[in-house]
C-alpha positions, 0 to 999 in steps of 0.5 A: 807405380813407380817413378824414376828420375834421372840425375839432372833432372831433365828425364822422368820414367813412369811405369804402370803395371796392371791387368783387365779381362780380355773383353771384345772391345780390349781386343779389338783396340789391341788388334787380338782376333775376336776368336782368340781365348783371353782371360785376362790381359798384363800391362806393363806400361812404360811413359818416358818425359825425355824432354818438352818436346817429345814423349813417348809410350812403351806397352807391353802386354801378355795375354791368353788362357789362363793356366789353372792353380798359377797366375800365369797363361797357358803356353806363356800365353801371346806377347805383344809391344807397342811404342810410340810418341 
């Protein structure tokens, strides 16, 4: 985890790297087909505390087949963002 404050004080960033499997209900949340070949899923998870008021979420997620002898995903597997408040 990494945490990252601004000079003043009024803003921290927080940002959450991880992986899980690719299970149903991981793909149903995240809007995947059911059909769709996922070994595993990378989360790259950004919350911003900009102020008292409003905080907001950025998840970026990389997801599909596994490629076999690396840590990566076939094709570069499926990319996917999603921010909100």
């Amino acid at each position: 985890m990494e945490e990252i404050s601004s000079a003043t004080g009024t803003s921290t960033e927080i940002v959450l790297f991880g992986s899980t499997p690719g299970n149903e209900l991981i793909k149903s949340l995240l809007t995947i087909p059911t059909d769709t070949k996922v070994d595993f899923i990378r989360w790259n998870l950004k919350l911003n505390n900009a102020n008292v008021d409003q905080n907001s979420f950025l998840l970026d997620i990389n997801f599909g087949e596994s490629q076999p002898n690396t840590s990566g995903f076939k094709n570069g597997g499926e990319k996917r963002s999603f921010e909100g408040l």
